[in-house]
C-alpha positions as CSV (number, residue, x, y, z in Angstrom):
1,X,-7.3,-14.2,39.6
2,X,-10.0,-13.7,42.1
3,X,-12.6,-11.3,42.1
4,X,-11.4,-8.2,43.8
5,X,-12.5,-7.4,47.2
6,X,-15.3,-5.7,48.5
7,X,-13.5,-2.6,49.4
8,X,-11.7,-2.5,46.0
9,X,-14.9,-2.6,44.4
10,X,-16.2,0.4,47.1
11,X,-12.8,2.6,45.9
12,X,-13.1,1.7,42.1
13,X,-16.5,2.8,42.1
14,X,-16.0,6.3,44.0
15,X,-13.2,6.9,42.0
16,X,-11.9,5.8,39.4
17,X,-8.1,7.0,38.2
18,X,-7.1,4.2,36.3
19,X,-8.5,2.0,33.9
20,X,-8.4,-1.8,34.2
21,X,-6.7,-3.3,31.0
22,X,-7.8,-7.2,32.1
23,X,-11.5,-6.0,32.3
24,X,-13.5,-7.0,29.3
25,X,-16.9,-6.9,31.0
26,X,-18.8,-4.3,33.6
27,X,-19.1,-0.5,32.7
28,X,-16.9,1.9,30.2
29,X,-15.9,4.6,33.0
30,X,-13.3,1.5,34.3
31,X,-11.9,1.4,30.5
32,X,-11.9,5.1,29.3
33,X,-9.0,6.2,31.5
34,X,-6.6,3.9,29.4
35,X,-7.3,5.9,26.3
36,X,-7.9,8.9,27.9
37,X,-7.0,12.0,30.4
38,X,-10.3,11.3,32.6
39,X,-10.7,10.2,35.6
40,X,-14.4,9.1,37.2
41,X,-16.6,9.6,40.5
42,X,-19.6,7.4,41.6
43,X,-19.5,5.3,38.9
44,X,-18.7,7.3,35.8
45,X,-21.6,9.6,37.0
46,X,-18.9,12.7,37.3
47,X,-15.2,13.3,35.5
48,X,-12.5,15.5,35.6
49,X,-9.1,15.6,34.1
50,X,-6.5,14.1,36.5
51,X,-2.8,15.6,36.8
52,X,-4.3,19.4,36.3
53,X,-4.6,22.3,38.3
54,X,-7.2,22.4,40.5
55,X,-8.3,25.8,39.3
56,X,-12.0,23.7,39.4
57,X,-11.9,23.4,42.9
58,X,-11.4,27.3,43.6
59,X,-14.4,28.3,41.0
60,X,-16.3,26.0,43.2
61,X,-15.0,27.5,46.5
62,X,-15.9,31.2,45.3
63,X,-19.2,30.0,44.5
64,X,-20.4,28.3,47.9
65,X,-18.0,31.1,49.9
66,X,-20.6,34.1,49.2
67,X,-23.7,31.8,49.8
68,X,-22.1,31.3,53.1
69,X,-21.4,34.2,54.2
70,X,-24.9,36.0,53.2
71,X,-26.9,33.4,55.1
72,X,-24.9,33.9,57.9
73,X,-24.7,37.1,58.3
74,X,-27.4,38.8,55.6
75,X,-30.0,36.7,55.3
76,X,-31.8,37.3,58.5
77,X,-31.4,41.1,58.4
78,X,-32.9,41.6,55.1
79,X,-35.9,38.9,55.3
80,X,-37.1,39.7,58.8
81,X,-36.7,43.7,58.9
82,X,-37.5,46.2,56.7
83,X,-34.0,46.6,55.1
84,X,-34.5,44.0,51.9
85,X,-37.4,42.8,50.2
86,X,-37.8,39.0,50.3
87,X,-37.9,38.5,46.4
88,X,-34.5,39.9,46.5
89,X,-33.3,37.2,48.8
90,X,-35.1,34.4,47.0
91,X,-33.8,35.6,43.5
92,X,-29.9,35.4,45.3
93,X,-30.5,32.2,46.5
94,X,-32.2,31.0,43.1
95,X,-29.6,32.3,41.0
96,X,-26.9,30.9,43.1
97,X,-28.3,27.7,42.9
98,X,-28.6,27.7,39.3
99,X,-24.6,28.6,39.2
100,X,-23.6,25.5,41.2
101,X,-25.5,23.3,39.3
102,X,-24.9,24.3,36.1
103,X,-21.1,24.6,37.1
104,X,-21.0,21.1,38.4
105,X,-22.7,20.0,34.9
106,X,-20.6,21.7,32.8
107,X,-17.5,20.4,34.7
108,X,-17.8,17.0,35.0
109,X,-20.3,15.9,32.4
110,X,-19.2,14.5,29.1
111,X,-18.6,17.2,26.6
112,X,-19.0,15.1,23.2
113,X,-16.5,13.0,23.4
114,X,-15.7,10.6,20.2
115,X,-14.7,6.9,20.4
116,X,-11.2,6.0,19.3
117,X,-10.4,3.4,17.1
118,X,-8.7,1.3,19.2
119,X,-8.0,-1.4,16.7
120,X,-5.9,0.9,14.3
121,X,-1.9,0.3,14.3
122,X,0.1,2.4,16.6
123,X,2.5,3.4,13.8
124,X,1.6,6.5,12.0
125,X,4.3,5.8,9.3
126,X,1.8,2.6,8.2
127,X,-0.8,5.0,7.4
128,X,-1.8,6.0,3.7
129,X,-0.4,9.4,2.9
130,X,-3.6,10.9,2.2
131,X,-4.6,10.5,6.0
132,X,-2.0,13.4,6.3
133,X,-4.6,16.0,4.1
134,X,-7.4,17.8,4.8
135,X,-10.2,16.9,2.9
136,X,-12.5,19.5,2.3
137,X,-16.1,18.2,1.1
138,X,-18.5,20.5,-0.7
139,X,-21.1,22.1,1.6
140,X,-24.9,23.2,0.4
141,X,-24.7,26.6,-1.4
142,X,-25.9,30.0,0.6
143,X,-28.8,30.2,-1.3
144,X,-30.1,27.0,0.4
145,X,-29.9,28.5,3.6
146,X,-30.5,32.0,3.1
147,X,-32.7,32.5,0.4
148,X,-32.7,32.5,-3.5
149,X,-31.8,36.0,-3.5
150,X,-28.7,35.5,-1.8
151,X,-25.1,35.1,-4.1
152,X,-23.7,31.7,-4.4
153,X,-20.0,31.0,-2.3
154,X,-18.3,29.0,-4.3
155,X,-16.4,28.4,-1.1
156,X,-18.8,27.3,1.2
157,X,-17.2,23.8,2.2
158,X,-16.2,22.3,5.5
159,X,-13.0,20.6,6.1
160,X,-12.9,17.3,7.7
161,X,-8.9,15.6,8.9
162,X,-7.8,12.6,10.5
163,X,-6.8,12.5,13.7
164,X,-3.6,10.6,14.1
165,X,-3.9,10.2,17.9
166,X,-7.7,9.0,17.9
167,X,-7.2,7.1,14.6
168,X,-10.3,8.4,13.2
169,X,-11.7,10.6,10.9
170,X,-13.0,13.5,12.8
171,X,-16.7,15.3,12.5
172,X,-17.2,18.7,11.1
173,X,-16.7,21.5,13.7
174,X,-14.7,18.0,16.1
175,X,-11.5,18.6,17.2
176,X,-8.2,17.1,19.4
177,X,-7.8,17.8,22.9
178,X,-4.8,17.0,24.0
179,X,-5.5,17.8,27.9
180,X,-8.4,15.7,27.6
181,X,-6.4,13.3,25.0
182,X,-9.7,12.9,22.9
183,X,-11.6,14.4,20.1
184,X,-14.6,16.6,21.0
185,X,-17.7,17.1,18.8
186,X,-18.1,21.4,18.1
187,X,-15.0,21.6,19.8
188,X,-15.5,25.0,21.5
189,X,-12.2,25.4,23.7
190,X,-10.7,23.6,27.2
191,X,-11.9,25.8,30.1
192,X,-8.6,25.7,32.8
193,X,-11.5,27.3,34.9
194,X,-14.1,24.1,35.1
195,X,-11.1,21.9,34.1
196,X,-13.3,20.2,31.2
197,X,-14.1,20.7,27.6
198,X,-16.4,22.6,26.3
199,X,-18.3,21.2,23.3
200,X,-21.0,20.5,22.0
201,X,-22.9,18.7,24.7
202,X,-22.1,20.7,28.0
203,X,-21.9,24.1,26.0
204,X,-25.1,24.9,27.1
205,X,-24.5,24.7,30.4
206,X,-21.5,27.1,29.9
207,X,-23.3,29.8,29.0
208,X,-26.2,28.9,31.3
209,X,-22.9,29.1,34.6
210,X,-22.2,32.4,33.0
211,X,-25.2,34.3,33.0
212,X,-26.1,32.6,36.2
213,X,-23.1,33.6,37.9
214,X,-23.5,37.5,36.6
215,X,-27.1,37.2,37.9
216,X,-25.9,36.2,41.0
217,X,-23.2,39.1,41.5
218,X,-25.8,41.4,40.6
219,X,-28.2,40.0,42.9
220,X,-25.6,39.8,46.1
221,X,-24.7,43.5,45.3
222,X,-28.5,45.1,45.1
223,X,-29.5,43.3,48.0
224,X,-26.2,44.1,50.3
225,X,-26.5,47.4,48.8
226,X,-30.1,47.8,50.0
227,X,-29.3,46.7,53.8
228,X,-26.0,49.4,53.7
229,X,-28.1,52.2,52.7
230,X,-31.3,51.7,54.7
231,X,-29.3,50.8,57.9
232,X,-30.4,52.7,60.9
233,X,-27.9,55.1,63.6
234,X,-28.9,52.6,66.4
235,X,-27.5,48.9,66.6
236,X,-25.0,49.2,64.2
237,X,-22.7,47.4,66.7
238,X,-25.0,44.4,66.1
239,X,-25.0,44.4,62.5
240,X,-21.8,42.9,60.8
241,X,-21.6,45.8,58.0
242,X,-17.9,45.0,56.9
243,X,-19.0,42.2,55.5
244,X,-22.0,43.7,54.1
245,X,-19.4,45.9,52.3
246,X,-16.8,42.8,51.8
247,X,-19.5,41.2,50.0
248,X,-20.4,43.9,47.9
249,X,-16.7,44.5,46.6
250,X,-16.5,40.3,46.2
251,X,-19.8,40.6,43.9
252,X,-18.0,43.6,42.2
253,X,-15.0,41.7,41.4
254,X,-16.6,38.8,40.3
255,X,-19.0,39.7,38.4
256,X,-16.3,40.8,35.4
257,X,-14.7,38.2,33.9
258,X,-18.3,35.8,33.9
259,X,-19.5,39.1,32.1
260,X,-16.7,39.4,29.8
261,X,-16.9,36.0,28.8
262,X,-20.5,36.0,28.2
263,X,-20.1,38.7,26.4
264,X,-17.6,37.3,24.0
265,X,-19.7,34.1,23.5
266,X,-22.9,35.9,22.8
267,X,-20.8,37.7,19.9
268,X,-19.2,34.4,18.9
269,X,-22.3,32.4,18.8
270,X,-24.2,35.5,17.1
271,X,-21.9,35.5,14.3
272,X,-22.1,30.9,14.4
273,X,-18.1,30.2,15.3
274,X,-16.7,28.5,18.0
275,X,-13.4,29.8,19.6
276,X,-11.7,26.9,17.5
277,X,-13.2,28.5,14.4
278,X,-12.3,32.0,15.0
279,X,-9.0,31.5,16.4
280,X,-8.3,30.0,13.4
281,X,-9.3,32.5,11.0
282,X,-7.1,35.1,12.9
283,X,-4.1,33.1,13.2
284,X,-4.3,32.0,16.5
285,X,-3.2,35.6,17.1
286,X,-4.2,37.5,20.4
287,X,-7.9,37.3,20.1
288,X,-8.1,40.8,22.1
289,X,-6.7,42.5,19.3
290,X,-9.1,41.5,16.8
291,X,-12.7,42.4,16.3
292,X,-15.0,39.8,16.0
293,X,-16.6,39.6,12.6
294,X,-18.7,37.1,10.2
295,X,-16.9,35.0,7.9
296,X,-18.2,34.9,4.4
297,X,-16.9,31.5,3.7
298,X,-18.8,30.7,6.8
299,X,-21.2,27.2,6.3
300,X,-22.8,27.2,9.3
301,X,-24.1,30.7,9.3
302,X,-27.5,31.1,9.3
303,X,-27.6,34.1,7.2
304,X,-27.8,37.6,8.4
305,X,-29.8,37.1,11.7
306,X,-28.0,37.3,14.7
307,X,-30.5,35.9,16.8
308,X,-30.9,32.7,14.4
309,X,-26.9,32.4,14.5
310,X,-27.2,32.7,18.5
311,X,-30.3,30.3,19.1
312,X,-28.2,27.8,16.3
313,X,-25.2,27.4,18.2
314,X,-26.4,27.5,22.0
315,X,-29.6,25.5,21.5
316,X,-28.1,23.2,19.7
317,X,-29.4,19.7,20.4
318,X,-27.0,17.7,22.8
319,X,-26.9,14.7,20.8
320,X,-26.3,11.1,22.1
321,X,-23.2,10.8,24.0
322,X,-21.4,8.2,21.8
323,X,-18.8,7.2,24.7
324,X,-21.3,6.4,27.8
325,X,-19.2,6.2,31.3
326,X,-22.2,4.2,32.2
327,X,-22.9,2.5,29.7
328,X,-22.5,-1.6,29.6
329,X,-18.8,-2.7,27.7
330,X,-19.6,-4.0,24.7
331,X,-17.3,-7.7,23.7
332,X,-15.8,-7.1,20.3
333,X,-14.3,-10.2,18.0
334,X,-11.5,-7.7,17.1
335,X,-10.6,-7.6,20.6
């Protein structure tokens, strides 16, 4: 066979939906979607999850709609007259920015995504029985973390399985997605919402989209809030205040779940569990019902301080990404 055509190459490179079985040289983003749910952009520089609901794509438009709409029609009013202060405006704007952009990261960067073993049998009836087990290993003893004074937990261990789709032995805190159709390191949850993972290299960026999005409601409602009350009795024909008040009610309405959420993570990460972790300590029962509480058997827990627990989890160092879209492929005897 030929080499593919120039335009081929052009369309493989801007996106990429399926993987090339034949190719055995060039980058991993033309492999990954034969082992995987992803699909690339630009040359594995951006992902998504094909055959999903483009909830992604309506996030994004109730991002940039509001930007639009106060530079149209705010912007001028409260910079130029004495109905906003300036700072306001810049703060909107900066806040706004940050929510794209940590948005775009969080949905189409790589989450933590674990290689497969692609050279395991297919069969899971040739595996060895004790693939089937959890195998919980023995974890450092509370008093190693927490202090001398602290009780021993005999139970302090972490639990480590096999996944039979990946055909590897997953990571503490890793787990199966099988949207995404691979394992995740500190497996947090699939967001419908940014139609990606969440884990343990783009978590981060969650929460950063989260309080930058609730900054940016609150800063779209003081500053339209400032223009409605200081407007004056004359040329109100000439000012557009319905959508002065549209936009305060859209900042209003948007502004809760992003707060929820953040919320709930600031709880989840103060008391060191991931949504995985805590959903299955309840059950996988309706997590509204519950209260969120430490667990004892916990052995990630930093002890008593919820500020250490909260700075553990969300500052947690990215890591390498050990499945590179960019990165070269690498020829394997095996193969």
């Amino acid at each position: 066979m030929g080499s593919p055509s120039v335009f081929k190459r052009i369309y493989r490179w801007l996106i990429t939906l399926d993987g090339d079985a034949e190719i055995n040289s060039g980058r991993n983003y033309q492999v990954i979607p034969n082992f995987s749910n992803y699909i690339f952009f630009c040359g594995g520089r951006f992902r998504t999850v094909k055959n999903a609901r483009p909830f992604s794509l309506f996030v994004l438009f109730m991002i940039i709609v509001p930007i639009v709409l106060f530079s149209v029609f705010e912007t001028g009013v409260l910079w130029h007259t004495h109905r906003g202060y300036k700072a306001l405006v810049v703060m909107f704007y900066w806040s706004s920015a940050w929510s794209l952009v940590t948005f775009v990261k969080t949905s189409t960067s790589d989450p933590g995504m674990l290689p497969k073993n692609v050279h395991m049998v297919e069969t899971d009836s040739q595996l060895p029985q004790e693939y089937y087990n959890v195998v919980t290993l023995p974890y450092c003893n509370r008093r190693d973390i927490r202090g001398v004074n602290e009780p021993k937990d005999e139970n302090c261990s972490v639990a480590v399985k096999y996944c039979r789709t990946c055909k590897i032995w997953r990571p503490p805190r890793a787990s199966h997605c099988s949207i995404c159709e691979c394992c995740v390191m500190t497996h947090d949850h699939h967001c419908m919402w940014v139609n990606n993972c969440i884990g343990q290299r783009n978590y981060r960026y969650f929460v950063e989209f989260l309080v930058s999005t609730s900054l940016a409601c609150i800063f779209l409602i003081t500053n339209c809030a400032i223009h409605l009350a200081r407007r004056d009795g004359e040329h109100v024909s000439k000012r557009p205040i319905p959508v002065t008040i549209l936009l305060i009610a859209y900042g209003a309405f948007c502004i809760v779940y992003p707060m929820i959420l953040l919320g709930y993570h600031i709880a989840m990460t103060g008391t060191q569990q991931t949504t995985r972790e805590y959903l299955r300590s309840i059950g996988f029962r309706n997590p509204v019902m519950h209260r969120i509480r430490k667990r004892q058997d916990n052995p990630f827990s930093q002890g008593q301080s919820f500020l250490k627990n909260m700075t553990e989890l969300m500052a947690e160092p990215r890591g390498p990404s050990l499945v590179r879209a960019r990165g070269k492929i690498q020829n394997d005897w095996r193969v």
